[in-house]
Predicted model as a PDB file, atoms N, CA, C, CB and O in Angstrom, pLDDT in the B-factor column:
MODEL        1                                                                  
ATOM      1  N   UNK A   1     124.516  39.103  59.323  1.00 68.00           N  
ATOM      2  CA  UNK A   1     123.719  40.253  59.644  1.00 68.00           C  
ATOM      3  C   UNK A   1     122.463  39.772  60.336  1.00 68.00           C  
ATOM      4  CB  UNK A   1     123.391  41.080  58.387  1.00 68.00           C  
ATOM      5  O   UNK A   1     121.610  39.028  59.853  1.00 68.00           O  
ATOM      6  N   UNK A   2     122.485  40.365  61.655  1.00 74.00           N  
ATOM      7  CA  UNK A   2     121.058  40.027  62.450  1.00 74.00           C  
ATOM      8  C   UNK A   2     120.421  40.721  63.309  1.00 74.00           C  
ATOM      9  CB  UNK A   2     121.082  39.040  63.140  1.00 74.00           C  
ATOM     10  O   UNK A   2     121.130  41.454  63.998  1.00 74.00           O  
ATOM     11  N   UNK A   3     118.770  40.748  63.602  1.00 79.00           N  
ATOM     12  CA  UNK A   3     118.622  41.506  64.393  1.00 79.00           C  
ATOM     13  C   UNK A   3     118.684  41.413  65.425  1.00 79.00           C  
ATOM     14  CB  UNK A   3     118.005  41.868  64.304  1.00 79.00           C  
ATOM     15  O   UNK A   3     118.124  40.366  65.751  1.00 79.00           O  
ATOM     16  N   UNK A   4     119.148  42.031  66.419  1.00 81.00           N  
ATOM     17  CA  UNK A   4     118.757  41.545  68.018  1.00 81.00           C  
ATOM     18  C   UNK A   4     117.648  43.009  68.584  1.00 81.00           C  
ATOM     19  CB  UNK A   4     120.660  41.383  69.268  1.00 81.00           C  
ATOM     20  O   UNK A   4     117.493  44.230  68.560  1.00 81.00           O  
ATOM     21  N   UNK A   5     117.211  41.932  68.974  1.00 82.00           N  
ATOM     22  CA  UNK A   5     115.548  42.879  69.495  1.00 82.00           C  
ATOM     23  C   UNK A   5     116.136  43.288  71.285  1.00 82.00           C  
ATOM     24  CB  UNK A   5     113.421  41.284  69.545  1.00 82.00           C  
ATOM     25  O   UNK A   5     115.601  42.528  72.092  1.00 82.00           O  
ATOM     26  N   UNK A   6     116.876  44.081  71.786  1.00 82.00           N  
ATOM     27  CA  UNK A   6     117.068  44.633  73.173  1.00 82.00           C  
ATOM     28  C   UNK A   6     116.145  44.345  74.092  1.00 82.00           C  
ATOM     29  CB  UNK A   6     117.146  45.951  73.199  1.00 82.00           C  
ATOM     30  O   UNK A   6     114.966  44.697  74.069  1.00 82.00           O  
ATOM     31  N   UNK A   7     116.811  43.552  75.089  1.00 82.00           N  
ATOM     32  CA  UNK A   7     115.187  43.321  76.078  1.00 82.00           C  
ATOM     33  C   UNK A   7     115.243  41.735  76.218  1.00 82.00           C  
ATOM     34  CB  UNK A   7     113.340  43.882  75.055  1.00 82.00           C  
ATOM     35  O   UNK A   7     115.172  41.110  77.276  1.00 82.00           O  
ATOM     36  N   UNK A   8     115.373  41.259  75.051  1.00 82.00           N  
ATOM     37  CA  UNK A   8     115.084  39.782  75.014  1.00 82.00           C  
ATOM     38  C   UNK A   8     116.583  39.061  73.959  1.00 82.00           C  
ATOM     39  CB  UNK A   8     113.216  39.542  74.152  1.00 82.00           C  
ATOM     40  O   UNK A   8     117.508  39.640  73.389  1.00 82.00           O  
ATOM     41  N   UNK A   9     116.255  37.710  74.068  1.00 80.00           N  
ATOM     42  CA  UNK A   9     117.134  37.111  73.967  1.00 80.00           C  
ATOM     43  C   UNK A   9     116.706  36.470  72.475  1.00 80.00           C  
ATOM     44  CB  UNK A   9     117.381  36.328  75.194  1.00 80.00           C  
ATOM     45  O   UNK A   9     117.072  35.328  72.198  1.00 80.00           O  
ATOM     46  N   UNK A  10     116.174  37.002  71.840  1.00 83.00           N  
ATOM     47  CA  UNK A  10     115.824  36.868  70.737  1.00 83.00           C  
ATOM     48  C   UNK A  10     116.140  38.028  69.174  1.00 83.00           C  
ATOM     49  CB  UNK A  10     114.586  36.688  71.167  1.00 83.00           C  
ATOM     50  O   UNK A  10     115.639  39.145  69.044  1.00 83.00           O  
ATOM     51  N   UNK A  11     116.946  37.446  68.317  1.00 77.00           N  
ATOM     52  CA  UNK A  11     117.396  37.610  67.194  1.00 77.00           C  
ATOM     53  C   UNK A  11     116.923  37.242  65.913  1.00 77.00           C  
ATOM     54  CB  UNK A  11     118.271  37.256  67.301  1.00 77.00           C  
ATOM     55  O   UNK A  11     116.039  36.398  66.059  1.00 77.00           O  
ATOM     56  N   UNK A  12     117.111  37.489  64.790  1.00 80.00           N  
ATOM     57  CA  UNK A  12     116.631  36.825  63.409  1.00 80.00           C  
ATOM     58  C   UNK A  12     118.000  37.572  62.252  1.00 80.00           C  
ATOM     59  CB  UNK A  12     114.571  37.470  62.929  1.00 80.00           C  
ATOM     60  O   UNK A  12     118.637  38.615  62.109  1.00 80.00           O  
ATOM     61  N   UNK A  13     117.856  36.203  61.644  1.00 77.00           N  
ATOM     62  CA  UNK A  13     119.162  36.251  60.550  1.00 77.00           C  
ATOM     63  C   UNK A  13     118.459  37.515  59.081  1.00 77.00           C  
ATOM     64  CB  UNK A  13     119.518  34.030  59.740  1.00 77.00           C  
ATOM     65  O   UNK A  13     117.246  37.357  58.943  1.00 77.00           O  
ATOM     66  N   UNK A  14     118.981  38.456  58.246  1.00 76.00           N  
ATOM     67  CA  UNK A  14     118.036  39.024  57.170  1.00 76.00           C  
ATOM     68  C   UNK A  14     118.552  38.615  56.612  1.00 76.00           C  
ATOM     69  CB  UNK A  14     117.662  40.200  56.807  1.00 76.00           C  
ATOM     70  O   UNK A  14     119.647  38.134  56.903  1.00 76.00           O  
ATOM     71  N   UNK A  15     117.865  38.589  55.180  1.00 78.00           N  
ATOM     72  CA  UNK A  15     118.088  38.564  54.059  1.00 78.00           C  
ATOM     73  C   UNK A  15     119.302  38.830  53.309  1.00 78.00           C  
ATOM     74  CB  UNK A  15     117.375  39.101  53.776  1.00 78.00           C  
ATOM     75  O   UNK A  15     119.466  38.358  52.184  1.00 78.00           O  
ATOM     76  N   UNK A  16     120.371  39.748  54.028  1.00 80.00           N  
ATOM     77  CA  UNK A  16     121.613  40.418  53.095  1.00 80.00           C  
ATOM     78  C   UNK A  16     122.245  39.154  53.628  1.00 80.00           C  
ATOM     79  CB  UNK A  16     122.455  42.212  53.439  1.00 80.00           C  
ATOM     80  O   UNK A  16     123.008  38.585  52.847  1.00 80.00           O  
ATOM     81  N   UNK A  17     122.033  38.520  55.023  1.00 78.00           N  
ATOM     82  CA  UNK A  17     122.989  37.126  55.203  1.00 78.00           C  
ATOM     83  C   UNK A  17     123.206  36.136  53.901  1.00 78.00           C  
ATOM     84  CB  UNK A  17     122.254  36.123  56.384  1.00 78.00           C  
ATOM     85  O   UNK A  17     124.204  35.615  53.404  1.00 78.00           O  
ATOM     86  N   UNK A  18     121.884  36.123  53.605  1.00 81.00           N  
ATOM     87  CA  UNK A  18     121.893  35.006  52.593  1.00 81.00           C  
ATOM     88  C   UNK A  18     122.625  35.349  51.379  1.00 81.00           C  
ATOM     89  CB  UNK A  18     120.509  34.612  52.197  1.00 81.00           C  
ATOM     90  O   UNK A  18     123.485  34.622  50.882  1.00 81.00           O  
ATOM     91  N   UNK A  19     122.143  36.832  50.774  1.00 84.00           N  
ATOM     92  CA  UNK A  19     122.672  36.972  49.532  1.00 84.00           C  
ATOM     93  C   UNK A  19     124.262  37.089  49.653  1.00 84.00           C  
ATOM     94  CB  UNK A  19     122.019  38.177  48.856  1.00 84.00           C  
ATOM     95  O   UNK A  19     124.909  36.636  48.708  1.00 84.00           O  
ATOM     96  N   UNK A  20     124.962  37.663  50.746  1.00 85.00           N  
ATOM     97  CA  UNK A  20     126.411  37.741  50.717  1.00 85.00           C  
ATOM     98  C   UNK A  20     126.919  35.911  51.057  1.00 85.00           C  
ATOM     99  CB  UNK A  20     126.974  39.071  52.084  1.00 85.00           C  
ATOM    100  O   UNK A  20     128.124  35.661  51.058  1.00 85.00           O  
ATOM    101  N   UNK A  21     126.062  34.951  51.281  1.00 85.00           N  
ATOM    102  CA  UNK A  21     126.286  33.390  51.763  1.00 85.00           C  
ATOM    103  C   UNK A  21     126.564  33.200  50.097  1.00 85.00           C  
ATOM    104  CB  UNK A  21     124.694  32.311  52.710  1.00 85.00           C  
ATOM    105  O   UNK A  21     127.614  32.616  49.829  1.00 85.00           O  
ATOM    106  N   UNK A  22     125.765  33.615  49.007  1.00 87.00           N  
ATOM    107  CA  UNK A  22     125.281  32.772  47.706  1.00 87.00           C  
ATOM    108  C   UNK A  22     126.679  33.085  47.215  1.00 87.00           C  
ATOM    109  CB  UNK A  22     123.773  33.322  46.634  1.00 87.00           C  
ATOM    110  O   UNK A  22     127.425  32.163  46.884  1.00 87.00           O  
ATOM    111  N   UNK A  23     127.377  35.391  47.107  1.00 90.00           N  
ATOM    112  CA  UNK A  23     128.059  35.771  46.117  1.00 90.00           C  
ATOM    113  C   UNK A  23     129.334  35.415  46.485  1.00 90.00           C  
ATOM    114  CB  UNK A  23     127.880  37.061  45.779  1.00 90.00           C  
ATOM    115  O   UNK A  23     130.214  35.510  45.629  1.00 90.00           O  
ATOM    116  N   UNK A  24     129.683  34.924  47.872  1.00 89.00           N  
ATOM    117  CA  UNK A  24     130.707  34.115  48.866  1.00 89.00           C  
ATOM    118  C   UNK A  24     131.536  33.067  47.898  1.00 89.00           C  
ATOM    119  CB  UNK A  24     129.777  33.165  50.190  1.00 89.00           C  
ATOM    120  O   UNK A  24     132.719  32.876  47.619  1.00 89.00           O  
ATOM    121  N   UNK A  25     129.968  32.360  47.459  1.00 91.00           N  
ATOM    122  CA  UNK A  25     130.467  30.958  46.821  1.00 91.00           C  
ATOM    123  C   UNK A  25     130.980  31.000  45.330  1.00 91.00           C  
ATOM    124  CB  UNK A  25     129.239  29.895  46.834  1.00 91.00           C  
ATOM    125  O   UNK A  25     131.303  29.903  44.875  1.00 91.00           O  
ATOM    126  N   UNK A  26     131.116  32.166  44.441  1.00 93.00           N  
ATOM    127  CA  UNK A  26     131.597  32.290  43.661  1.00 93.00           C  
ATOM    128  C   UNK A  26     132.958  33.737  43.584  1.00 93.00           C  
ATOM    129  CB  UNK A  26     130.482  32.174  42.953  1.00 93.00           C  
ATOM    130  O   UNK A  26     134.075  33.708  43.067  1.00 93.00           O  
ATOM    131  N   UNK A  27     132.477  34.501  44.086  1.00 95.00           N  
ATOM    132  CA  UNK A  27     133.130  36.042  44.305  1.00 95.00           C  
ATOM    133  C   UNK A  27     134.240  35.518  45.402  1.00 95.00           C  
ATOM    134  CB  UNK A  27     131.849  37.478  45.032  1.00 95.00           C  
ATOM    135  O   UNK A  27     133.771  35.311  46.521  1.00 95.00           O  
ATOM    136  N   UNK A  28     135.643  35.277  45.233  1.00 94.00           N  
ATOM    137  CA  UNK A  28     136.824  35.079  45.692  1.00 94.00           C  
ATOM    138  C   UNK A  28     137.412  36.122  46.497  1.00 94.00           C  
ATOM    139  CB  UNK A  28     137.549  34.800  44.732  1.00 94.00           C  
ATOM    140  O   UNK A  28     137.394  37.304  46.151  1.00 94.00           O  
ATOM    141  N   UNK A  29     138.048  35.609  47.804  1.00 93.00           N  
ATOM    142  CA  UNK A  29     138.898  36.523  47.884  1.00 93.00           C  
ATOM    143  C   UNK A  29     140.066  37.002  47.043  1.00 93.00           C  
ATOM    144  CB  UNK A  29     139.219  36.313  48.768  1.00 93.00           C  
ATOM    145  O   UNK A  29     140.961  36.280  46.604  1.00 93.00           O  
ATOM    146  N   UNK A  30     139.895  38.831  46.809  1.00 96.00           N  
ATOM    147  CA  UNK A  30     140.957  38.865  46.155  1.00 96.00           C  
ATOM    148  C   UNK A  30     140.352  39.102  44.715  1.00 96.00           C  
ATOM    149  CB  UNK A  30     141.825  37.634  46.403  1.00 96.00           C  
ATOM    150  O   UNK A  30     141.104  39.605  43.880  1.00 96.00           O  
ATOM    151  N   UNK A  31     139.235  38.828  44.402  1.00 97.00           N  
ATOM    152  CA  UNK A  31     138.797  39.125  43.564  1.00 97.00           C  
ATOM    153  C   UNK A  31     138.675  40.822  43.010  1.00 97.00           C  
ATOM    154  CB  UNK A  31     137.881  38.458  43.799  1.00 97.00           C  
ATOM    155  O   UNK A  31     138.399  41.736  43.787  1.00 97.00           O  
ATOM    156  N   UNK A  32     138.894  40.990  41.776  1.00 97.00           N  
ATOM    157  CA  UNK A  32     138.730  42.232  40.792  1.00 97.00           C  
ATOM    158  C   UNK A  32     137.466  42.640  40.436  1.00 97.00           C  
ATOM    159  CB  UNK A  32     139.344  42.027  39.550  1.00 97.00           C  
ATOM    160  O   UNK A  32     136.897  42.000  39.552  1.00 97.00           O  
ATOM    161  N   UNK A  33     136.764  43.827  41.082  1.00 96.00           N  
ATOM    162  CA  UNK A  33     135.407  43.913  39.700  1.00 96.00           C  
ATOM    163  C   UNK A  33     135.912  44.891  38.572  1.00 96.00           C  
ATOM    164  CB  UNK A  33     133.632  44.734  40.324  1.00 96.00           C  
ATOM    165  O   UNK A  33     136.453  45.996  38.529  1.00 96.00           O  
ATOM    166  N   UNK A  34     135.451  43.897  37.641  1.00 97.00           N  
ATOM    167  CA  UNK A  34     135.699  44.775  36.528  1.00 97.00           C  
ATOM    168  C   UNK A  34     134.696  45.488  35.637  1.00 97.00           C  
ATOM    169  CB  UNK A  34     136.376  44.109  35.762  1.00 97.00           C  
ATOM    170  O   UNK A  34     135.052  46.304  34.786  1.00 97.00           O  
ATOM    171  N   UNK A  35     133.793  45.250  35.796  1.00 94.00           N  
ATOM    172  CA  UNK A  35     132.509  46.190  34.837  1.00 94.00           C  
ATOM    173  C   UNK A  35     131.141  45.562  36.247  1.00 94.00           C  
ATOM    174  CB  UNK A  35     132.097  45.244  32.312  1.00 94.00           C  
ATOM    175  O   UNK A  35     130.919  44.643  37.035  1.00 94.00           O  
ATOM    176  N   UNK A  36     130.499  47.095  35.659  1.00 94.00           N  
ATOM    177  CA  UNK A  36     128.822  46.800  36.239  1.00 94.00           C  
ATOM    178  C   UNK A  36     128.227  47.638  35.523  1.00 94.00           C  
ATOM    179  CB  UNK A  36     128.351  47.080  37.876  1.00 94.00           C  
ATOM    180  O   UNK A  36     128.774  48.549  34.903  1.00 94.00           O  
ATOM    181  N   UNK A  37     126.503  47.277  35.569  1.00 92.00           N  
ATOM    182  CA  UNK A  37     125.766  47.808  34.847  1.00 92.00           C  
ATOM    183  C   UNK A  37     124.648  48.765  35.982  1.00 92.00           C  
ATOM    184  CB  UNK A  37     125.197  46.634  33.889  1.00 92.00           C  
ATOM    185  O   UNK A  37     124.598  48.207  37.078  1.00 92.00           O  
ATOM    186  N   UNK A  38     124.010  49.716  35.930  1.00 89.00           N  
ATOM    187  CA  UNK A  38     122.742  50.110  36.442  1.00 89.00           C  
ATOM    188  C   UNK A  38     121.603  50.415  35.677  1.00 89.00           C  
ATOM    189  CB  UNK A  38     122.904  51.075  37.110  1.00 89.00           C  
ATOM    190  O   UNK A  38     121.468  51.179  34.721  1.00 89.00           O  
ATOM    191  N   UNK A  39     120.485  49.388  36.500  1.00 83.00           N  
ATOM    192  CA  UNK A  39     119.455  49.613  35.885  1.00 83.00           C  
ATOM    193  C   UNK A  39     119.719  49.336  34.180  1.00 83.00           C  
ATOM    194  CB  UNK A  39     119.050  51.010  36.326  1.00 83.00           C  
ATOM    195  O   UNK A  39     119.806  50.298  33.416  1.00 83.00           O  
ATOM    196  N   UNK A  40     119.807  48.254  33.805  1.00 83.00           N  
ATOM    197  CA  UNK A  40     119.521  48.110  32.282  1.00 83.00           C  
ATOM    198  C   UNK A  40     118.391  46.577  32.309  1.00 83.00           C  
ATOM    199  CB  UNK A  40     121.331  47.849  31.242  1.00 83.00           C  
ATOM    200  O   UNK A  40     118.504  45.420  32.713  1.00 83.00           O  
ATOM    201  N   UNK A  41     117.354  47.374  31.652  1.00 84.00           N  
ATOM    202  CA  UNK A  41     115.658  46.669  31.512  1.00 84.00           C  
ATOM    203  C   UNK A  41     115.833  46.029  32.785  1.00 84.00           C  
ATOM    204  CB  UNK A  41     115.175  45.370  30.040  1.00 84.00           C  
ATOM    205  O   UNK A  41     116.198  44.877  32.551  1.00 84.00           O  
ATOM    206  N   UNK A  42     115.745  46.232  34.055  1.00 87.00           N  
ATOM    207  CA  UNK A  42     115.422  46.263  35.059  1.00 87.00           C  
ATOM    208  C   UNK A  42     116.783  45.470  35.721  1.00 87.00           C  
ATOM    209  CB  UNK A  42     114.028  45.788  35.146  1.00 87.00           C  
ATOM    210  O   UNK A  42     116.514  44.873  36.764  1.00 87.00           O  
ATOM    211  N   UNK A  43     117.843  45.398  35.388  1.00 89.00           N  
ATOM    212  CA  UNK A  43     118.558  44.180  36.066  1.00 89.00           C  
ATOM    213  C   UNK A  43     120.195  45.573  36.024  1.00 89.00           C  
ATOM    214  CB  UNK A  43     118.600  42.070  34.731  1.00 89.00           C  
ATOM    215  O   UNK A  43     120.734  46.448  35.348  1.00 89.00           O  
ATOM    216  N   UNK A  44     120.257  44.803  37.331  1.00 91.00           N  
ATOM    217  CA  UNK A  44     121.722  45.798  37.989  1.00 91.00           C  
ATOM    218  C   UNK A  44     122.888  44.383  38.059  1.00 91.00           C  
ATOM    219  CB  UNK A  44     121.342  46.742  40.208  1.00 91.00           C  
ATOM    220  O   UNK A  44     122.461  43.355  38.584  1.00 91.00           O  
ATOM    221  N   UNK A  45     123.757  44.394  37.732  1.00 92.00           N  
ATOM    222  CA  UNK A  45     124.484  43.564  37.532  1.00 92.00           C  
ATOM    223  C   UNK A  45     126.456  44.166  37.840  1.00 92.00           C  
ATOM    224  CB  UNK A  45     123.911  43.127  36.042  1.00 92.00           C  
ATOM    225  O   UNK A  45     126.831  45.266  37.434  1.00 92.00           O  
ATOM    226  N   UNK A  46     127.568  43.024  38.714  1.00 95.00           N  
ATOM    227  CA  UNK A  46     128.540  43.659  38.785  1.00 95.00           C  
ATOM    228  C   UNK A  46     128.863  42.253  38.533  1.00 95.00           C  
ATOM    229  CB  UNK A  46     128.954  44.623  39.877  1.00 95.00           C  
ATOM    230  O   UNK A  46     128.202  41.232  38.722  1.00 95.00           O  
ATOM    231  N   UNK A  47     130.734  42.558  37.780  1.00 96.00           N  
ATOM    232  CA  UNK A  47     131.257  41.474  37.259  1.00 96.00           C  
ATOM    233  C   UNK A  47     132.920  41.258  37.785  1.00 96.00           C  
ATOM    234  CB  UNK A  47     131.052  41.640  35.693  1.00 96.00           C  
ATOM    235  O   UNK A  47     133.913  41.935  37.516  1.00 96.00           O  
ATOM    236  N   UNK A  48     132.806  40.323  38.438  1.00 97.00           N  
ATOM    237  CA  UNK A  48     134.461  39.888  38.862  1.00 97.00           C  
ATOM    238  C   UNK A  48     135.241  39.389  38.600  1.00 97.00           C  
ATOM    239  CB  UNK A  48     134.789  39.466  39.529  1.00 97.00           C  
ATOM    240  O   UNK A  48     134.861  38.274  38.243  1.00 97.00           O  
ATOM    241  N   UNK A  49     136.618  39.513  38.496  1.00 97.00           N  
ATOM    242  CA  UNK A  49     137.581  38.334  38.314  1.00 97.00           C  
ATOM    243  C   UNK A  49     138.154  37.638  39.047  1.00 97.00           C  
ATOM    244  CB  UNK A  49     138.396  38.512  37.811  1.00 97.00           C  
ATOM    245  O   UNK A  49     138.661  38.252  39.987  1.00 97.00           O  
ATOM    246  N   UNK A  50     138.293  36.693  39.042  1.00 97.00           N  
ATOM    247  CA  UNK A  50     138.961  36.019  40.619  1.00 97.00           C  
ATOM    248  C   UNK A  50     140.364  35.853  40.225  1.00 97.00           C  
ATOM    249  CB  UNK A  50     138.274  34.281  41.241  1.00 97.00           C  
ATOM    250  O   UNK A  50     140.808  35.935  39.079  1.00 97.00           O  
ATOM    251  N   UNK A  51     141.189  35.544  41.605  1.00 96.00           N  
ATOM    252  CA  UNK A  51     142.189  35.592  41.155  1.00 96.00           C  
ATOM    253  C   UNK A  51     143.268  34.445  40.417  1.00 96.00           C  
ATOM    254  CB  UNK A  51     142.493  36.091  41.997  1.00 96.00           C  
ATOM    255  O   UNK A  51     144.487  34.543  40.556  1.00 96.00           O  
ATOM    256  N   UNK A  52     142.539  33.226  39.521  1.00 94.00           N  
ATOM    257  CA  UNK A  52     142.511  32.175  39.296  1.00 94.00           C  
ATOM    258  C   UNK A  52     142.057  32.640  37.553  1.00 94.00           C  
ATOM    259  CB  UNK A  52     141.613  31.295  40.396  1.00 94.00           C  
ATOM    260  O   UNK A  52     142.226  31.792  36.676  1.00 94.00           O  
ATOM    261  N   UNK A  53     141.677  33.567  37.309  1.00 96.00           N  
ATOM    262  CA  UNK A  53     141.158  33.937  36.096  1.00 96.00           C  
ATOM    263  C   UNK A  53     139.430  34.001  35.648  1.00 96.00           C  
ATOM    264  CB  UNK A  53     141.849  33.026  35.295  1.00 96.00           C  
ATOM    265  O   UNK A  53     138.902  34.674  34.762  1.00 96.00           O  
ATOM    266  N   UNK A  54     138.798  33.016  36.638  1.00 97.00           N  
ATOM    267  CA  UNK A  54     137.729  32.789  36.515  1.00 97.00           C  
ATOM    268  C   UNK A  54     136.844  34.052  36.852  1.00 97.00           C  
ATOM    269  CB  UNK A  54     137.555  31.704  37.166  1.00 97.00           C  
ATOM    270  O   UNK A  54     137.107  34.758  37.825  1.00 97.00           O  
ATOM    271  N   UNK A  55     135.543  34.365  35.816  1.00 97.00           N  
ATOM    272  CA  UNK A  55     134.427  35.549  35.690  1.00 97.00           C  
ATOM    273  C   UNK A  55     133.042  34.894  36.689  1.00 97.00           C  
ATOM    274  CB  UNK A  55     133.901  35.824  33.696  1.00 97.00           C  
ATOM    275  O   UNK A  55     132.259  33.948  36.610  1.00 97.00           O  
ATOM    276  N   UNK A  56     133.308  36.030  37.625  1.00 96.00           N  
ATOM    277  CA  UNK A  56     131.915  36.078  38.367  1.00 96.00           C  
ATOM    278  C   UNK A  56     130.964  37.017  38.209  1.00 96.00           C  
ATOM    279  CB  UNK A  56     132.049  36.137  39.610  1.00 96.00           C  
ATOM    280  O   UNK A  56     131.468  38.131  38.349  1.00 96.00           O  
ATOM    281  N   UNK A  57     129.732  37.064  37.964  1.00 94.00           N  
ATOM    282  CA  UNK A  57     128.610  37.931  37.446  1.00 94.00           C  
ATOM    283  C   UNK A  57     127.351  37.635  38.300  1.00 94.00           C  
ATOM    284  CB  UNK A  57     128.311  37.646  35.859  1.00 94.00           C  
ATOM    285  O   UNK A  57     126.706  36.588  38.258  1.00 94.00           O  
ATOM    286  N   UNK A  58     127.056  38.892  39.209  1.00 92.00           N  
ATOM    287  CA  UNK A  58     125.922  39.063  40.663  1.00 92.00           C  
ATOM    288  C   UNK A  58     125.094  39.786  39.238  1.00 92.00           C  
ATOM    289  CB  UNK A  58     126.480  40.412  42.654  1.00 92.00           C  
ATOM    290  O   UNK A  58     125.444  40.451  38.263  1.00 92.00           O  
ATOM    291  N   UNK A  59     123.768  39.198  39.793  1.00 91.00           N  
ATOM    292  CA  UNK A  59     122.879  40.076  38.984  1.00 91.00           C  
ATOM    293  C   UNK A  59     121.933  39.829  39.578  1.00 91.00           C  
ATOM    294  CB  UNK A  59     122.699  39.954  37.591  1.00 91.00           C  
ATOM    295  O   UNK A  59     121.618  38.666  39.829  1.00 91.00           O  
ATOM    296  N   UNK A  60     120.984  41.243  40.093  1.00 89.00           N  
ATOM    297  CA  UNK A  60     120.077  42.030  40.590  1.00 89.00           C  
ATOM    298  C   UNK A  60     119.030  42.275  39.202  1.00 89.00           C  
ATOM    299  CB  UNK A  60     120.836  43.380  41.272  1.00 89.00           C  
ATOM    300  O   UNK A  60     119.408  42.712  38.115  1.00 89.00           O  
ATOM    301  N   UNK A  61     117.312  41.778  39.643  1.00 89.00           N  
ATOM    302  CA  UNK A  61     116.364  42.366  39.442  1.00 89.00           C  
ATOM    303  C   UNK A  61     115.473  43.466  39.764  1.00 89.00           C  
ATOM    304  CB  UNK A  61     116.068  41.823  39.457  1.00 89.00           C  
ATOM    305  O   UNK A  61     114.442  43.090  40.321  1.00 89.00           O  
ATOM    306  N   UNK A  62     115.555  44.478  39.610  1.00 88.00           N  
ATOM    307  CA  UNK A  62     114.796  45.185  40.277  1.00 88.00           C  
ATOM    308  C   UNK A  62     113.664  45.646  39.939  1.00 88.00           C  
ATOM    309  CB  UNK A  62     115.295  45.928  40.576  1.00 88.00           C  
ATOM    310  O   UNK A  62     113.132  46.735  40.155  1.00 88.00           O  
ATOM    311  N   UNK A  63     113.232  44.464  39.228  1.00 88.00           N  
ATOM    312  CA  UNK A  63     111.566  44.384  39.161  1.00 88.00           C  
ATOM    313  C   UNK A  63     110.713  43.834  39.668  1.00 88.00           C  
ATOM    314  CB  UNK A  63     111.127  44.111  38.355  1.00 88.00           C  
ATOM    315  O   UNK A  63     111.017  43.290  40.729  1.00 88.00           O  
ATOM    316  N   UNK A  64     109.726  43.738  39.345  1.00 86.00           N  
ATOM    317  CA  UNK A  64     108.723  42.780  40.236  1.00 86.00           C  
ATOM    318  C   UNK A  64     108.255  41.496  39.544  1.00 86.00           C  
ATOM    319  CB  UNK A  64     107.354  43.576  40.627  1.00 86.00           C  
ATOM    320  O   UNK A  64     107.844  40.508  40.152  1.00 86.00           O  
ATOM    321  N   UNK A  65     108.358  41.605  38.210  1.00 86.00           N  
ATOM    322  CA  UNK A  65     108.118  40.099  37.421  1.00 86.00           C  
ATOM    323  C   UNK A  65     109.911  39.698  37.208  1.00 86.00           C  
ATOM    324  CB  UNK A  65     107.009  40.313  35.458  1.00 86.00           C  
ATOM    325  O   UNK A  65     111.007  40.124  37.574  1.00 86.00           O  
ATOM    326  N   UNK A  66     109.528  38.983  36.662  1.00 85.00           N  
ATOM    327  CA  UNK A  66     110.628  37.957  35.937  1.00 85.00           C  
ATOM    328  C   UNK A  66     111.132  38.873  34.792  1.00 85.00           C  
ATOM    329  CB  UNK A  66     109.909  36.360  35.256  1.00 85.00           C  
ATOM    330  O   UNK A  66     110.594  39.739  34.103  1.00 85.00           O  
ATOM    331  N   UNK A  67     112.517  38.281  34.868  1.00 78.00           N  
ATOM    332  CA  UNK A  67     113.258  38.808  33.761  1.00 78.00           C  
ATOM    333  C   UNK A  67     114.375  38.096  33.345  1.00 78.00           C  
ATOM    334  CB  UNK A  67     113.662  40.033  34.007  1.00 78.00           C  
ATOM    335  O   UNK A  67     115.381  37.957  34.041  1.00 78.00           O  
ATOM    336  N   UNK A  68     114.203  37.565  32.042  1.00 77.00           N  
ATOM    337  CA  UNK A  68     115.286  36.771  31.099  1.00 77.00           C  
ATOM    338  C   UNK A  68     116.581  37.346  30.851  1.00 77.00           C  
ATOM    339  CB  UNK A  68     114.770  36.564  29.735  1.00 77.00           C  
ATOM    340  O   UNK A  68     116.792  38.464  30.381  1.00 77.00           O  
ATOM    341  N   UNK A  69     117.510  36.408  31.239  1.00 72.00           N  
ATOM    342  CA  UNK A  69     119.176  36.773  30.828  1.00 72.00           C  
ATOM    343  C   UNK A  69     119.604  36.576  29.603  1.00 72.00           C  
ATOM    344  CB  UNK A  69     120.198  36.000  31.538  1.00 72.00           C  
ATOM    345  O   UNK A  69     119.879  35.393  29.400  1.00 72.00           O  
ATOM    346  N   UNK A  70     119.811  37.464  28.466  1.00 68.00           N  
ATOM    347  CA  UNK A  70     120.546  36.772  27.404  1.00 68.00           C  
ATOM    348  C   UNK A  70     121.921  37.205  26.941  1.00 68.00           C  
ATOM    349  CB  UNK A  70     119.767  36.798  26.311  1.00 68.00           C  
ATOM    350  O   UNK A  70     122.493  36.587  26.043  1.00 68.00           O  
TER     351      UNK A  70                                                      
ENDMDL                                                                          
END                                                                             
């Protein structure tokens, strides 16, 4: 995902590049989601299965401080 600015020959990579680069490296093709959460104490979270058996879990802050996983 990038922008291209019309006019010029100049572009920039955003931010969703990166995060779909990170969930790439665990989230399989072929993969199952099987549960997600919204908004619980600030964290949005979806959970996959790959097709190997192995559990992948994206989890979103949507706060502005820090927030502990337990």
């Amino acid at each position: 995902m990038e922008t291209v600015y019309s006019g010029s020959d100049q572009h920039q990579k955003e931010v969703e590049n990166c995060i779909i680069g990170h969930v790439k490296k665990e989230v399989r093709t072929q993969a199952v989601r099987t549960d997600s959460t919204d908004n619980v104490n600030g964290l949005r979270t979806v959970e996959f299965e790959n097709p190997f058996g192995t559990i992948a879990v994206v989890v979103l802050n949507t706060e502005d401080q820090r927030n502990n996983l337990h």
